[in-house]
C-alpha positions in Angstrom: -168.0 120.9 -210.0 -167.0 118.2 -207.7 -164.3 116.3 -207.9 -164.1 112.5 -209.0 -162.4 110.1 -207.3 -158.5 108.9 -208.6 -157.1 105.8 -208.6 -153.2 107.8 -208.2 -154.8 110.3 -205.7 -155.5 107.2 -203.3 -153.2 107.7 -200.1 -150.0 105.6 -199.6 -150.9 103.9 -203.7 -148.1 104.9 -206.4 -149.6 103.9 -210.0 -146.7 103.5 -213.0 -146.4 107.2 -214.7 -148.8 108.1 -217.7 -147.2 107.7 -221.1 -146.3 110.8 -223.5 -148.5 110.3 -226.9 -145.3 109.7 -228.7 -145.0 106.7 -227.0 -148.2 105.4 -226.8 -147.7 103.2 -229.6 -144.6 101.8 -228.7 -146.4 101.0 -225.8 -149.2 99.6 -226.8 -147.2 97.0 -229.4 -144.6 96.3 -226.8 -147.3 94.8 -224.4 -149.4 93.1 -227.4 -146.1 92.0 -228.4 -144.8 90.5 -224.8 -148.6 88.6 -224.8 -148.4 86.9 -228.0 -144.9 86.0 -226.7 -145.6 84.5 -223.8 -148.7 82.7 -225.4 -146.9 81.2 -228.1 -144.0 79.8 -226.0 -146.4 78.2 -223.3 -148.3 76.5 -226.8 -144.8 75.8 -228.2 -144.0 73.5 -225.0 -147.1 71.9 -225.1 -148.2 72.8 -221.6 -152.4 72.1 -221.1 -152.6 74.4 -217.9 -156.5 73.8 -217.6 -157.3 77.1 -216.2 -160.1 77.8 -218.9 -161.6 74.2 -218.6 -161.8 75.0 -214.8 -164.0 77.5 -215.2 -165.9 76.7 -218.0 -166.9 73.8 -215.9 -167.9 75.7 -212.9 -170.4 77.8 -215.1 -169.8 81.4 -212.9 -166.5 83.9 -213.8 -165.0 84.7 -210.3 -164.2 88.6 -210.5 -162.1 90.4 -208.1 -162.8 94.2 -208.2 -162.4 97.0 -205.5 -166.3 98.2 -205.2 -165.2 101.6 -203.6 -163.7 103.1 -207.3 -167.2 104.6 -209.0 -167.7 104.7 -211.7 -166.1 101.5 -212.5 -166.9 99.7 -209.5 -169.3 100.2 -206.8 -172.3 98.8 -204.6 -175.4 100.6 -205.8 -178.4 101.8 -203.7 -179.4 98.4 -203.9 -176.7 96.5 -202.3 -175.4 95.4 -205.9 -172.2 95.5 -207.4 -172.1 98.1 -210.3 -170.0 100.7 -212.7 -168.4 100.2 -216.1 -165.9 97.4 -214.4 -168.8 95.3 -213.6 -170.8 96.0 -216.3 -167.8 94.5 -218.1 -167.1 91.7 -216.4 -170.9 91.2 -216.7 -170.6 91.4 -220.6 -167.3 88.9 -220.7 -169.1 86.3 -218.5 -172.3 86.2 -220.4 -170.4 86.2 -223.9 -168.7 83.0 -222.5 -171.7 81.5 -221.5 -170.7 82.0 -217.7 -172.4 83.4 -214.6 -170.2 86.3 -213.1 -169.4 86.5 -209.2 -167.9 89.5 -207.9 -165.8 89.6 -205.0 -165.3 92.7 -203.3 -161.8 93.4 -202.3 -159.6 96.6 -201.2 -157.5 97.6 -203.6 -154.6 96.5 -202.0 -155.6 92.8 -201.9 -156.6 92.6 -205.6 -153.5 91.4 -206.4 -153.1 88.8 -203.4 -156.2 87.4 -203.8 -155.7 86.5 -207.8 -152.0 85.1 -207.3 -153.7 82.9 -204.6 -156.7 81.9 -207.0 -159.5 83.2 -204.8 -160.4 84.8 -208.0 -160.0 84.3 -211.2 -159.7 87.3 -213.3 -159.4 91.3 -212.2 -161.7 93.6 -213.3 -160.9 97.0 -211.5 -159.5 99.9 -213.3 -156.3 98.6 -212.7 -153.0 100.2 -215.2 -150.9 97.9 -216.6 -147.9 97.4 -214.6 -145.1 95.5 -216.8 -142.6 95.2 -212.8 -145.8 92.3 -212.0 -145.8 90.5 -215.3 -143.7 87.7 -213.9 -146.9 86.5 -212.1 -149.8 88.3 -213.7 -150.8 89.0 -217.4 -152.9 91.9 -218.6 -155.0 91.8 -222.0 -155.5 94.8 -224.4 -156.5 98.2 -222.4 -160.1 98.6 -222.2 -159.8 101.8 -221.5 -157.2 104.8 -221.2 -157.5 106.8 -218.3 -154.8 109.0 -219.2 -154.3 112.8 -220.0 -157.2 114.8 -222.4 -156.7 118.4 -223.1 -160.7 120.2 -222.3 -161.2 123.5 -224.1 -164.6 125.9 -224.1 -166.6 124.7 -227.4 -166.5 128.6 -228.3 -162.8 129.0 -227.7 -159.5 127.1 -229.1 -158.9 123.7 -230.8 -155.7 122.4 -229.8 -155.0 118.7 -231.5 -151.9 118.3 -229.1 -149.6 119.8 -226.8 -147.8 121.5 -229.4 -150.6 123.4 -230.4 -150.6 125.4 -227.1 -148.0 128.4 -227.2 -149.2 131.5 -226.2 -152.4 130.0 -224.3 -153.1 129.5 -220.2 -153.3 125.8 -219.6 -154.5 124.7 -216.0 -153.6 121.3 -214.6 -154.1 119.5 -211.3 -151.1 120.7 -209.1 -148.5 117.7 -208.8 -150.8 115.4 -211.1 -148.9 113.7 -214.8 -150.6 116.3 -216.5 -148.6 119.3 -214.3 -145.9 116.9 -215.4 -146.5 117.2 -219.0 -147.4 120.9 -218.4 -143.9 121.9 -217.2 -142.0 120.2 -219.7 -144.0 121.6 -222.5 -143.8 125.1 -221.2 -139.9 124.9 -221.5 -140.3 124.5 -225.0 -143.4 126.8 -226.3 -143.1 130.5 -225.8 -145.8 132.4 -224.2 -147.5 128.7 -222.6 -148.3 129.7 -219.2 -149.0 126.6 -216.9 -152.0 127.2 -213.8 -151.7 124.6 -211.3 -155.2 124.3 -209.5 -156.1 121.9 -206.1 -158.1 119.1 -208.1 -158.8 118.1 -211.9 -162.4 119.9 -211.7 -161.3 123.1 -210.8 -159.0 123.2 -213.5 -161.6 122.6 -215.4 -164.2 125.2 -213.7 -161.1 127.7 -214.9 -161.6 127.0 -218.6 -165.4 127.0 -218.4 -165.6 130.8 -216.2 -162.6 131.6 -218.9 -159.7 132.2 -216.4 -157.5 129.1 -219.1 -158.0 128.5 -222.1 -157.7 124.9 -222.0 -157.4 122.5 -219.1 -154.7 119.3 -218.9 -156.9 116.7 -216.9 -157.2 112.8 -216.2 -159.7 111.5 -218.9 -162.4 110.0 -216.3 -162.3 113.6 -214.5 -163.0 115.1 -217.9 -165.5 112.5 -219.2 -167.9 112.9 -216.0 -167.6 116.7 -215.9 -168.6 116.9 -219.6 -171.8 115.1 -218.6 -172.7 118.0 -216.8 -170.9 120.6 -218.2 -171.6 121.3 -221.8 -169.8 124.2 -222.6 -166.6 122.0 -222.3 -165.4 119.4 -224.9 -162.4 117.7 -225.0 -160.1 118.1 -228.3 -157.4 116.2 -230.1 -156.4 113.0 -228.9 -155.0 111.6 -225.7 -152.0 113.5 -224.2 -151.1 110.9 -222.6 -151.6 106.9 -222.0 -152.3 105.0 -219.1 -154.3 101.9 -220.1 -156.9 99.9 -217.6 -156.8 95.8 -219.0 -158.2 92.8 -217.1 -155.8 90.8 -215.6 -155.1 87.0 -215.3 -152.6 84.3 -213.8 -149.5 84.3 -215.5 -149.6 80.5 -215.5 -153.8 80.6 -216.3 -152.5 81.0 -220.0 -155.6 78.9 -221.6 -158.0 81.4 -219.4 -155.9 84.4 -220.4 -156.2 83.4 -224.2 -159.9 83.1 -223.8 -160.0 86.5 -222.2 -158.2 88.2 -224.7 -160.3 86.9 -227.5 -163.5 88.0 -225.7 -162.7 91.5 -225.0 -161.3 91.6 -228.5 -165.0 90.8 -229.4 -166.6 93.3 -227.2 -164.4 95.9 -228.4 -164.9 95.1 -231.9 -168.5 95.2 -232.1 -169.1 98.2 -229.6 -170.3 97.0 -226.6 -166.6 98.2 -224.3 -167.5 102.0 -226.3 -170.4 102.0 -225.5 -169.9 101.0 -221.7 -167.7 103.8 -221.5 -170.4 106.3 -223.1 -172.5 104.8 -220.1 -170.5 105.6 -217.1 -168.2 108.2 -218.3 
């Protein structure tokens, strides 16, 4: 199997930690929550920012995305930008009537470059960090990368980490999921925790039968699975750590517009189905 790449494995980058399940909702209200806030009170003081109107007039969506992160973002054979970030930000523009214009940036500039207006939006697997949400907003996740549990289609079904006393779970050594791992093996009897180099080998344990299920990022699972077929992953998420486009703080008229479009997209199938395409 080879390995894909990770957004936390990038050297001298620390990401916010995944989320336990048990607090994925919590989380996932909180940040609705703190966006509906922060709409309503910039409405409430009657304060016409123009940020939509801007762009609207413009006719092309300005999209800031590191193009070295496949398979959300990347330059194809072709010299094109391309992955499920693109594809995205593809699918919001032309939903809004707009032209999309990706601008390739390293990963450490994303951030720069939006607070300085150079773009106007952020498309680029990026987690939902609430220590920058005095300058930036972030819409609902588009996708969670967090931790899946991957089992052998012929072997066990667990539907969560409680499921697994008694059973060999391999994990990417050092990785949230070894995290998880640990603290569940204080509490389960007979839960023996295998830490391996990378996600895929992890994985390449459960499929030659050396585990019996494997603790892996959700994008290392998804594209294995693609070519792996003996593999499935079961129950839900283990953990959450959720990708959202982000926006201006003060671009709260272009934020609101954002949020209603992905709500769209996501509602009718077109993020699922993105995600089904690249993952």
């Amino acid at each position: 199997m080879r390995a894909a790449e990770s957004r936390t494995g990038r050297p001298g980058l620390r990401l916010p930690p995944s989320v336990p399940r048990p607090l994925m909702a919590v989380l996932a209200l909180a940040l609705a929550g703190l966006a509906v806030w922060w709409l309503v009170q910039g409405i409430a003081r009657g304060e016409p920012d123009g940020s939509w109107e801007r762009v609207r007039a413009r006719g092309v969506l300005r999209i800031g995305s590191d193009l070295s992160y496949p398979p959300f973002g990347f330059v194809d054979e072709r010299g094109q930008p391309a992955g499920l970030d693109v594809d995205l930000g593809r699918a919001l523009a032309a939903r809004l009537g707009l032209r999309a214009e990706f601008v390739n940036l390293g990963y450490d500039g994303l951030y720069d470059a939006l607070y300085a207006g150079q773009v106007d939006v952020l498309i680029s697997g990026l987690v939902i960090d609430p220590l920058r949400m005095d300058d930036f907003a972030y819409t609902q996740p588009y996708f969670n990368a967090g931790q899946v549990l991957v089992v052998r289609r012929d072997g066990p079904s667990p539907q969560g980490m409680g499921d697994l006393a008694g059973l060999r779970l391999a994990v990417e050594l050092g990785s949230d999921g070894d995290v998880e791992a640990r603290r569940w093996a204080r509490r389960l009897p007979g839960l023996e925790v295998q830490p391996w180099p990378d996600p895929l080998e992890a994985l390449a344990a459960v499929e030659a039968g050396r585990a019996d299920v494997a603790l892996v990022d959700a994008i290392s699972a998804r594209t294995a699975l693609r070519d792996h077929p003996a593999l499935r992953i079961s129950g839900e998420p283990v953990t959450y750590e959720p990708y959202a486009v982000v926006v201006r703080r003060r671009d709260q008229s272009l934020f609101e517009v954002m949020e209603r479009t992905l709500s769209e997209l996501s509602a009718d199938g077109t993020v699922g189905r993105l995600a089904d395409r690249w993952l």
